[in-house]
C-alpha positions as semicolon CSV with decimal commas, in nm:
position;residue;x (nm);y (nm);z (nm)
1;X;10,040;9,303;3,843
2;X;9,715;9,366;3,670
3;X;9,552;9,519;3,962
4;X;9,799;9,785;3,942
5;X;9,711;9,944;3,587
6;X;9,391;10,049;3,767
7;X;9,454;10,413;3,908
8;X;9,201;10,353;4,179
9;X;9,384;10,036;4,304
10;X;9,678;10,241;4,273
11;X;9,550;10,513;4,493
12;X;9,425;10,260;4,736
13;X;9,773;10,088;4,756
14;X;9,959;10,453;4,807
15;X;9,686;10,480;5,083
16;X;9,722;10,158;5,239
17;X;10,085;10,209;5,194
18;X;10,094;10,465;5,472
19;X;9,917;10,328;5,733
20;X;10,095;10,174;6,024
21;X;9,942;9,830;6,046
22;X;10,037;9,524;5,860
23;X;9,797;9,504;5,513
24;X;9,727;9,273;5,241
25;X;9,576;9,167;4,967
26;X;9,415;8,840;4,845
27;X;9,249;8,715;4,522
28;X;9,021;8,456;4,540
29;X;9,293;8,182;4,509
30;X;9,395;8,318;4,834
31;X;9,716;8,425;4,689
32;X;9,876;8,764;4,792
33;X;9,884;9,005;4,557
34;X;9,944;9,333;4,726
35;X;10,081;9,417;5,080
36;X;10,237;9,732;5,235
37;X;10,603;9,802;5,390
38;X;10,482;9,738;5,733
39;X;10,360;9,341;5,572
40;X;10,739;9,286;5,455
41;X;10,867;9,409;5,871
42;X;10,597;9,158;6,012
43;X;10,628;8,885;5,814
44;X;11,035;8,925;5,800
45;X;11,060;8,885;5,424
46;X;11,158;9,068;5,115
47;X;10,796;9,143;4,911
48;X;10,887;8,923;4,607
49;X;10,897;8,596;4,858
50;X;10,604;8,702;4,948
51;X;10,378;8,809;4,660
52;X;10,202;8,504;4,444
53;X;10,211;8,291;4,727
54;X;9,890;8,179;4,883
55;X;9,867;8,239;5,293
56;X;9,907;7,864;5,371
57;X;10,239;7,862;5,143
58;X;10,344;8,178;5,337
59;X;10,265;8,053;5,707
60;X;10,164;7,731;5,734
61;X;9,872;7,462;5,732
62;X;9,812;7,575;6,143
63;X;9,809;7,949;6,004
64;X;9,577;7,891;5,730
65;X;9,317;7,671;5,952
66;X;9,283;7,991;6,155
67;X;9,213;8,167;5,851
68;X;8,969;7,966;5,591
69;X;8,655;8,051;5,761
70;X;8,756;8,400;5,741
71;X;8,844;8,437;5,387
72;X;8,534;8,241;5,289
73;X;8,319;8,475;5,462
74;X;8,480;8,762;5,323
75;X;8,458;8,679;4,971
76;X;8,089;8,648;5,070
77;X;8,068;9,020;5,112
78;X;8,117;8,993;5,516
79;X;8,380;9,173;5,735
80;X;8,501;8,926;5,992
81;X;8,767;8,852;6,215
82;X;8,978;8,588;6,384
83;X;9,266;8,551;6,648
84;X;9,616;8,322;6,548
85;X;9,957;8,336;6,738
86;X;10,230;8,454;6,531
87;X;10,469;8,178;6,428
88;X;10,726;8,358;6,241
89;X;10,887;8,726;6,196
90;X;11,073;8,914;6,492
91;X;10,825;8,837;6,726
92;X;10,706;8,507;6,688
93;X;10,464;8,361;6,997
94;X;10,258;8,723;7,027
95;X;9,907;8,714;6,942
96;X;9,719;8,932;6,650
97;X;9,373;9,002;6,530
98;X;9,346;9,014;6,176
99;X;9,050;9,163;6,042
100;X;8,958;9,011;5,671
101;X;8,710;9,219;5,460
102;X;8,544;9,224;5,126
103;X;8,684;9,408;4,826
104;X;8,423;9,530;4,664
105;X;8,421;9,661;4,275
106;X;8,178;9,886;4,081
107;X;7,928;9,577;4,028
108;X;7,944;9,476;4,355
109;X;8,134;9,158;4,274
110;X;8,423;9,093;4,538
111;X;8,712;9,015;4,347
112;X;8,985;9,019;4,617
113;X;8,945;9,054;4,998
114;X;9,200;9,266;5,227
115;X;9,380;9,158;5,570
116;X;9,516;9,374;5,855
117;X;9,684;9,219;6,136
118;X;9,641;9,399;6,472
119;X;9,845;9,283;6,778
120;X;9,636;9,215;7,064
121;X;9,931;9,021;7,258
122;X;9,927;9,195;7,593
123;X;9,514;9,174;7,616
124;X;9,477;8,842;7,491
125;X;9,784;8,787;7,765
126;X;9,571;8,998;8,044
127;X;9,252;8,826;7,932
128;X;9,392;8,462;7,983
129;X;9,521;8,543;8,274
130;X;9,223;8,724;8,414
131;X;9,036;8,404;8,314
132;X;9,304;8,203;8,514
133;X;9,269;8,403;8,801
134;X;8,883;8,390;8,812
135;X;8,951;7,979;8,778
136;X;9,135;8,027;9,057
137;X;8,941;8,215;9,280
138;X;8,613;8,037;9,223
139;X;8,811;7,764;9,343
140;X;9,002;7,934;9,626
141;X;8,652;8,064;9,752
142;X;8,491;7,767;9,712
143;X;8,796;7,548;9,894
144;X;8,934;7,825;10,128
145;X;8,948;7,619;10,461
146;X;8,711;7,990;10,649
147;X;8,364;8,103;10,627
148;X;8,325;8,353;10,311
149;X;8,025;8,497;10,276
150;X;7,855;8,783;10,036
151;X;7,579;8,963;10,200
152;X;7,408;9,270;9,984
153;X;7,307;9,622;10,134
154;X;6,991;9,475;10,290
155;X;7,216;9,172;10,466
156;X;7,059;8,951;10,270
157;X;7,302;8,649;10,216
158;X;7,376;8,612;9,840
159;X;7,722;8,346;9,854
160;X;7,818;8,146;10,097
161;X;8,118;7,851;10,027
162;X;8,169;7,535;10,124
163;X;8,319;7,625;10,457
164;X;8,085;7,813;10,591
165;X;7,810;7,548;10,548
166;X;7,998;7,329;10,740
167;X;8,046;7,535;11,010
168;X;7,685;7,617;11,053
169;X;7,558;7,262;10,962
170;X;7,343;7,441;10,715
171;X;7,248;7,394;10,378
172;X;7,263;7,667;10,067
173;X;6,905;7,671;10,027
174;X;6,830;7,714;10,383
175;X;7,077;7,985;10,394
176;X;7,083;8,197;10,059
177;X;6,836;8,474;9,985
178;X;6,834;8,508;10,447
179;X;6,927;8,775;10,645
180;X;7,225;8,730;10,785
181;X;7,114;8,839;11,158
182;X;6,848;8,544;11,134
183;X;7,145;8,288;11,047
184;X;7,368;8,399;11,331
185;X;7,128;8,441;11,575
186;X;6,993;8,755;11,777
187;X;7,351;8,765;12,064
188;X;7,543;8,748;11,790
189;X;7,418;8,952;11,568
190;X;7,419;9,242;11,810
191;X;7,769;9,173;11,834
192;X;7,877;9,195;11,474
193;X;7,590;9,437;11,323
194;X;7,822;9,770;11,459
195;X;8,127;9,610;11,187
196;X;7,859;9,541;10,912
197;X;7,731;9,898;10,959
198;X;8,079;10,043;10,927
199;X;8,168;9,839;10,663
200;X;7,838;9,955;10,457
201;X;8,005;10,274;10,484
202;X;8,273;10,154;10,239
203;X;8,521;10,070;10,525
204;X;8,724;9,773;10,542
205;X;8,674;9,623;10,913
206;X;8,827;9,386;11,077
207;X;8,753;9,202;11,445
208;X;8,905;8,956;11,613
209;X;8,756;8,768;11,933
210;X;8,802;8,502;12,150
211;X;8,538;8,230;12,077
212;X;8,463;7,973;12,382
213;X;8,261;7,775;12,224
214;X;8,467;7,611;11,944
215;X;8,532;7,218;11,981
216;X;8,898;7,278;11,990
217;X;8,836;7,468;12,249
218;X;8,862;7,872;12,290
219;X;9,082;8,059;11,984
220;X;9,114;8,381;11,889
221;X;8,935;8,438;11,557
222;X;8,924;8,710;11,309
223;X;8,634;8,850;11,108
224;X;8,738;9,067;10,808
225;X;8,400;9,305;10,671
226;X;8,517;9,409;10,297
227;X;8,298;9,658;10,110
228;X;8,195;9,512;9,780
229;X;8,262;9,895;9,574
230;X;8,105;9,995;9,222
231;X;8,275;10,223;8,931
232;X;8,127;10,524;9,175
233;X;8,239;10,398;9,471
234;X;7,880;10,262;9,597
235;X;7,872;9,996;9,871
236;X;7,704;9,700;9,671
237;X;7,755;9,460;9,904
238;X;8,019;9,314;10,204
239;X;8,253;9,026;10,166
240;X;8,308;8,847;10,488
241;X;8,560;8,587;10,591
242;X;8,670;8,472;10,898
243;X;8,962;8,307;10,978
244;X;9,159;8,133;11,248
245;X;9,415;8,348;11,395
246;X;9,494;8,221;11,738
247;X;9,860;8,072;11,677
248;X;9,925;8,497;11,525
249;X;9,735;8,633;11,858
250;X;9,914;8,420;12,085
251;X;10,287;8,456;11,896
252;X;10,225;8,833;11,932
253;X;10,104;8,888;12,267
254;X;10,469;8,645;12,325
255;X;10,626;8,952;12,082
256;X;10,433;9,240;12,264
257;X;10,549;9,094;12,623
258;X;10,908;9,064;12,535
259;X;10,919;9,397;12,392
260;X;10,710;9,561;12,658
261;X;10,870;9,365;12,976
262;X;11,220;9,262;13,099
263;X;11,267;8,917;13,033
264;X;11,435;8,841;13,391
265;X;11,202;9,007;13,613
266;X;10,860;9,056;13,395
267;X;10,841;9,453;13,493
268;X;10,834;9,688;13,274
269;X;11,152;9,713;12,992
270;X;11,356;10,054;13,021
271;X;11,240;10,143;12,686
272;X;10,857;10,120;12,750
273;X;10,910;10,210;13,102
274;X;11,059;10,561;12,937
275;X;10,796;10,584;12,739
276;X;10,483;10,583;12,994
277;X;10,712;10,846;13,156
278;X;10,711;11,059;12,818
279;X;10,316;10,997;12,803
280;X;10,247;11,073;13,152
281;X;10,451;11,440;13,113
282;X;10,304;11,510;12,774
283;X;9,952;11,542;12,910
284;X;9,834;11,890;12,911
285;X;9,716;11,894;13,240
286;X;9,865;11,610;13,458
287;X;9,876;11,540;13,822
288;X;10,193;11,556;14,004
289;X;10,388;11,240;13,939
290;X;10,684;11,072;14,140
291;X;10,976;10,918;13,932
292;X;11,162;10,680;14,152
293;X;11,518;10,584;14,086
294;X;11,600;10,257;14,268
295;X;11,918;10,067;14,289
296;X;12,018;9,824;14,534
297;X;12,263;9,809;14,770
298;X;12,481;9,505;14,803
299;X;12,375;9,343;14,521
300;X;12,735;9,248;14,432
301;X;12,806;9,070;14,711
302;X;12,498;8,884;14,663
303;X;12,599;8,730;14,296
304;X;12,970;8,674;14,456
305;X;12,883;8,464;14,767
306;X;12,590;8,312;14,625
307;X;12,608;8,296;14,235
308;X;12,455;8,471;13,953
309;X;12,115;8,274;13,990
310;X;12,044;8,338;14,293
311;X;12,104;8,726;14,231
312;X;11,858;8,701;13,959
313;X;11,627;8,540;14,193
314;X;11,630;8,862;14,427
315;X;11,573;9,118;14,122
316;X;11,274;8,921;14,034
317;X;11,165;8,898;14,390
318;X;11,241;9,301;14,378
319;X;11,049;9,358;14,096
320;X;10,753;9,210;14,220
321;X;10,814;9,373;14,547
322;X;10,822;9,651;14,376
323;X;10,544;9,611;14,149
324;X;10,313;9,505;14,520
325;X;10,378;9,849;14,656
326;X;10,202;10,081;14,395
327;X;9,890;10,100;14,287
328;X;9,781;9,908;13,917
329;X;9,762;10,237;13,771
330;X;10,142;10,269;13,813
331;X;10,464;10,165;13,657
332;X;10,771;9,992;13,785
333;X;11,046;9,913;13,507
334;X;11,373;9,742;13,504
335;X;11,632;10,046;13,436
336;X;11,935;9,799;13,373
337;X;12,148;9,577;13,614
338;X;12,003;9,605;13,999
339;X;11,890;9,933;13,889
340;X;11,453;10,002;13,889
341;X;11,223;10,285;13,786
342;X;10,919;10,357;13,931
343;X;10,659;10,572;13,850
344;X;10,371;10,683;14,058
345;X;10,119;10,936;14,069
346;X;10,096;11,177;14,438
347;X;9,965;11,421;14,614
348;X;10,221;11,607;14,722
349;X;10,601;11,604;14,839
350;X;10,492;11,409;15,170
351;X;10,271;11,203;14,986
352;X;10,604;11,043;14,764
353;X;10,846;11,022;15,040
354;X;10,568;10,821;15,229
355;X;10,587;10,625;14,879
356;X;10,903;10,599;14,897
357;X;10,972;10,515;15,244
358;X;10,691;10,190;15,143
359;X;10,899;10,076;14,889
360;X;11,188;10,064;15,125
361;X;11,058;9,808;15,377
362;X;10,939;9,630;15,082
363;X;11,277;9,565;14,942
364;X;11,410;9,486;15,280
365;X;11,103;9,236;15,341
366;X;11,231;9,043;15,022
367;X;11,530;8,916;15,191
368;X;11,365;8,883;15,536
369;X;11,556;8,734;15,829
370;X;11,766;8,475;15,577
371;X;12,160;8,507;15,491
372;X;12,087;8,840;15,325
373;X;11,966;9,034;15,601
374;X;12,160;9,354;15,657
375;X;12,359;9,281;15,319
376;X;12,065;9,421;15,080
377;X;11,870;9,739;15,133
378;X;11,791;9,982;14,843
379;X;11,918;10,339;14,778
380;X;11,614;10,567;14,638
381;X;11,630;10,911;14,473
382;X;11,284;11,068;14,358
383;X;11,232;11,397;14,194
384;X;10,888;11,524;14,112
385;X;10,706;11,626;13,788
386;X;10,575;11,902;13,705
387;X;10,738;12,054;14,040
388;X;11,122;11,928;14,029
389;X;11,147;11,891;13,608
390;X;10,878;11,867;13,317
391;X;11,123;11,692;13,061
392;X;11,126;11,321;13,133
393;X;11,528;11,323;13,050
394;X;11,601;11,590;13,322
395;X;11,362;11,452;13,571
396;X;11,517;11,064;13,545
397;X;11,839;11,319;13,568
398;X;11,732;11,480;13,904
399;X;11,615;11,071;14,057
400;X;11,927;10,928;13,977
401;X;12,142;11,225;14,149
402;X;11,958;11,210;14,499
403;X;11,963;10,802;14,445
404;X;12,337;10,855;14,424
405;X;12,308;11,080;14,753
406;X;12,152;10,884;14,949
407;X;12,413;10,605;14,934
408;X;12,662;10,847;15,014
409;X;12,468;10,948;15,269
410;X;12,479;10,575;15,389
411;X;12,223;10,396;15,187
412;X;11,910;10,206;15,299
413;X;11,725;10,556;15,254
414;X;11,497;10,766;15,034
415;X;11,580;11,112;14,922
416;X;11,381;11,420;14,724
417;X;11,637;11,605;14,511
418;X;11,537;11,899;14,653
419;X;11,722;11,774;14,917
420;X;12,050;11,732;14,744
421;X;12,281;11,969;14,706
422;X;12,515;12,008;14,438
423;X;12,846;11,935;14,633
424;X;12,665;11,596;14,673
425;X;12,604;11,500;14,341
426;X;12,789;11,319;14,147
């Protein structure tokens, strides 16, 4: 080609040769006349397909729309660029940026203008879908069914969406630009200032509430404070948005119960009843505490004569019995079967047998004068903590031996396991 003759051209071709990017070279009939190795990989064909041919005979009326402007501009002396999506080669679909700029000779005359292709796929990929998102979220905040606001360092309110206007019955213009104490109101902005504090911290608060004074009457409600951060982690701002979470609440206060309490009898479940024990020994300087192990006697006979319902009628009716003779403070658990733990904090040795002896006549007063009289007592072995045992394992040991004594020793009793020997245990 005659460009080629020229050993400048040639030393710009071994140059251009090297470099890693696709590169070529167009006369002003827009035909190419030079490209690199790295032109024949991203175009996918062998170099004399290629050279002679102008761009739109190469790739296409589409392909050549996206570059006109371009090349006219170029030949003008001006280094521009445009964005096309590849539709040929390996990788056809990806996106490039092809920079088109002037070849200038000694006069100053451009007699051919020079393309590299640049692929920009994966940001022109994140930028669309950045723009997407944004789409999205101006409309999610604008539609989200809970009071968003933006409030800036001085609480001033600076976005509010469509929700929240309708909860307050406001307008924007009454509403931008205010503080937000002013909006809400003196009570209740002494209720939710300490969150807004925090959050201008650069904390991420949340605070959930019963509200009484909803139409739909009371639901629990939670406010989310999110710090609005900078490149240097300043506090610009706080995002707030509140939504309704009273179906949540209430489903896991259900959860919470039913893990916490027995399902029959509502006192404590063995597993968190173990636990307060563990709590209640690992305190560095605890009173002395009474763990009570009570099982009752005769239960069998009960679910024999009078069926399994009404036995689990008298372990709920224990349980609260049970439950009415300690103190709030307190715990009374459902070990397993007719089997109950209680634990309680005493004085003394006296002080838990008296305890103990309580919890006796309030087992018996369950079944009263009816067809259970003299059938069901309890049998109840107590050991003390840190006196008797400090491990909760050993002490709920040392309770269920002298519970075990006492109904060998004919039931209907309490006994300390310092009173139990060890030919009487089991």
């Amino acid at each position: 080609m005659v460009a080629a003759a020229d050993p400048r051209i040639s030393h710009i071709e071994r140059l251009i040769a090297a470099i890693d990017l696709p590169i070529g070279r167009w006369d002003r009939n827009n035909r190419l006349v030079f490209c690199n190795d790295h032109y024949l990989s991203w175009a996918a064909r062998p170099r004399e397909q290629l050279l002679g041919r102008t761009l739109e005979e190469l790739f296409g009326a589409i392909a050549w729309a996206a570059a006109a402007a371009a090349f006219a501009q170029a030949f003008n002396g001006r280094t521009v660029s445009y964005e096309r999506q590849l539709a040929h080669g390996p990788t056809p679909g990806r996106w490039l940026r092809i920079q088109v700029f002037p070849d200038v000779d000694a006069s100053g005359s451009v007699e051919a203008v020079f393309t590299i292709a640049t692929d920009i796929h994966d940001d022109v990929v994140a930028r669309e879908a950045l723009t997407a998102t944004t789409r999205r979220l101006d409309r999610f905040t604008e539609n989200i069914p809970y009071p968003l606001t933006y409030v800036d360092r001085g609480f001033a309110i600076r976005f509010i969406n469509k929700a929240y206007l309708e909860a307050t019955g406001e307008t924007s213009e009454n509403l931008l630009g205010k503080h937000i104490g002013h909006v809400r109101g003196a009570r209740r902005w002494a209720e939710h200032e300490p969150h807004f504090q925090r959050a201008m911290q650069g904390k991420t608060v949340q605070y959930t509430r019963l509200v009484t004074t909803l139409p739909q009457g009371p639901r629990w409600l939670r406010t989310s404070y999110v710090p609005d951060l900078d490149d240097d982690g300043q506090v610009l701002g706080l995002y707030t948005v509140t939504i309704d979470v009273h179906e949540l609440t209430v489903a896991q206060e259900k959860l919470r119960r039913r893990v916490e309490r027995d399902a029959l009898t509502d006192v404590l479940s063995r597993r968190t009843m173990m636990d307060h024990i563990e709590i209640a020994l690992a305190a560095p300087e605890h009173a002395t505490v009474a763990l009570y192990f009570v099982d009752l006697d005769g239960f069998k006979a009960v679910n024999d004569r009078l069926g399994h319902r009404e036995g689990d009628a008298l372990l709920v009716a224990v349980g609260a019995a049970l439950q009415g003779a300690v103190r709030a403070e307190d715990a009374v658990g459902r070990f397993g079967g007719d089997e109950f733990l209680v634990m309680a904090k005493v004085r003394d040795t006296d002080g838990a047998h008296a305890l103990a002896l309580y919890m006796l006549v309030a087992v018996r007063g369950v079944v009263g004068s009816g067809p259970l009289a003299g059938v069901v007592s309890a049998s109840i072995g107590y050991a003390l903590a840190p006196g008797d045992a400090r491990h909760p394992l050993n002490l709920l040991q040392l309770a269920d031996d002298a519970m075990y004594a006492a109904k060998r020793e004919g039931k209907n009793r309490a006994l300390h396991c310092g009173a139990v020997t060890f030919e009487a245990t089991r």
